[in-house]
C-alpha positions as CSV (number, residue, x, y, z in Angstrom):
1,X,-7.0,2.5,12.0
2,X,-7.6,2.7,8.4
3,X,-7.2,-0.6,6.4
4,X,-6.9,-1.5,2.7
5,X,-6.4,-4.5,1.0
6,X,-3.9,-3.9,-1.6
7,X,-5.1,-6.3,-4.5
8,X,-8.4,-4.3,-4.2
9,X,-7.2,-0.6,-4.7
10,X,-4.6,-2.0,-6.9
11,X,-7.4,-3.6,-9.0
12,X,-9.8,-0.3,-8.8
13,X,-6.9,1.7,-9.9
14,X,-5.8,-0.1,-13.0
15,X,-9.5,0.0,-13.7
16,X,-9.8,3.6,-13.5
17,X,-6.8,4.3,-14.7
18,X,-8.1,2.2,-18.4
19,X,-11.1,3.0,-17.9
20,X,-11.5,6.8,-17.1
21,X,-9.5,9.8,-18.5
22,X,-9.2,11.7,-14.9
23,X,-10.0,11.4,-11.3
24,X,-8.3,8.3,-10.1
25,X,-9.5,7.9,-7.2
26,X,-9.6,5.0,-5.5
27,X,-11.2,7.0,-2.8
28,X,-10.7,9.7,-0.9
29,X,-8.0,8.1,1.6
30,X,-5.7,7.5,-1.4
31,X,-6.1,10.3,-4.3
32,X,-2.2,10.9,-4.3
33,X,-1.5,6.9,-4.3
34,X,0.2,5.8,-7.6
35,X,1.1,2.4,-7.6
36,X,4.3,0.7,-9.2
37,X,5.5,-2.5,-10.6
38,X,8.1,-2.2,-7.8
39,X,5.5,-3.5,-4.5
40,X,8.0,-2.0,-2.2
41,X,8.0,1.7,-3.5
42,X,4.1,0.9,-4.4
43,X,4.1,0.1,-0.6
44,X,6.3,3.2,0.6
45,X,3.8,5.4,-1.9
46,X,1.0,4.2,-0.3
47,X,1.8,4.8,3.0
48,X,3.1,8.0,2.3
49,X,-0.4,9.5,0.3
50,X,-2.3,8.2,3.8
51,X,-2.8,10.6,6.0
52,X,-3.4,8.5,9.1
53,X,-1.6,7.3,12.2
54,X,-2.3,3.8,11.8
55,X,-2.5,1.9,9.0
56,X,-3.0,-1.8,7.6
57,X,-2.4,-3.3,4.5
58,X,-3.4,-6.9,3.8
59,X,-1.9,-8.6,0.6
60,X,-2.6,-12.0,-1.2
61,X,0.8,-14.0,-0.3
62,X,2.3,-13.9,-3.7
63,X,2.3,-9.8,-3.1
64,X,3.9,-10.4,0.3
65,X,6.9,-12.5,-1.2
66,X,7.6,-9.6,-3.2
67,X,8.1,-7.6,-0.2
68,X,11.6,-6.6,0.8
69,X,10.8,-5.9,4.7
70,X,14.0,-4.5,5.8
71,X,13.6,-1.9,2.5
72,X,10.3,-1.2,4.0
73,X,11.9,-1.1,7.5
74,X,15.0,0.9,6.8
75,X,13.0,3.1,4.7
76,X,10.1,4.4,7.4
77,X,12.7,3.7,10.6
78,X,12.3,7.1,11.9
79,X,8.2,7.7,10.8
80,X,7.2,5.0,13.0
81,X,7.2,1.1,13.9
82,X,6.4,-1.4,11.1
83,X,4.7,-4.7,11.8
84,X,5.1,-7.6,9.2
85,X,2.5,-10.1,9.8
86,X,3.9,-13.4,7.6
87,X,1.2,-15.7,8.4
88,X,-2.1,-13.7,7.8
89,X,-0.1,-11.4,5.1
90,X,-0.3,-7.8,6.6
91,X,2.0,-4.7,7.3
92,X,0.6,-2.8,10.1
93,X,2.3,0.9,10.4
């Protein structure tokens, strides 16, 4: 299972992104990944440019507020089963 921690790619990608005039990469795992202001379609994005069967995501709880889980639901409801963890701040797909 390949895990990420959203405030950390987030961070390294707004960093590259001022910092560097090409290659984005946060690594390998996620060089299609653009983020948005919009955490759920930054969400959708970012388990779309994974190519993996199982995936985690841990957020900081002020990200997880943000998240509209039955977008998230609705939106992957035939790619697979979506775990919302609210106590330890994860999605697990």
């Amino acid at each position: 299972m390949k895990e990420f921690n959203y405030s950390t790619i987030l961070n390294i990608y707004t960093d590259n992104l001022i910092n560097k005039l090409r290659d984005f990469k946060v690594n390998d795992d996620l060089a299609l990944w653009v983020p948005d202001e919009n955490i759920n379609l930054s969400v959708l994005n970012l388990l779309d440019s994974v190519d993996e069967n199982e995936i985690q995501i841990t957020f900081n709880k002020n990200q997880f507020k943000k998240i509209d889980s039955k977008q998230i639901i609705n939106s992957l409801k035939d790619e697979g089963e979506i775990t919302l963890n609210k106590i330890s701040y994860f999605l697990k797909f």
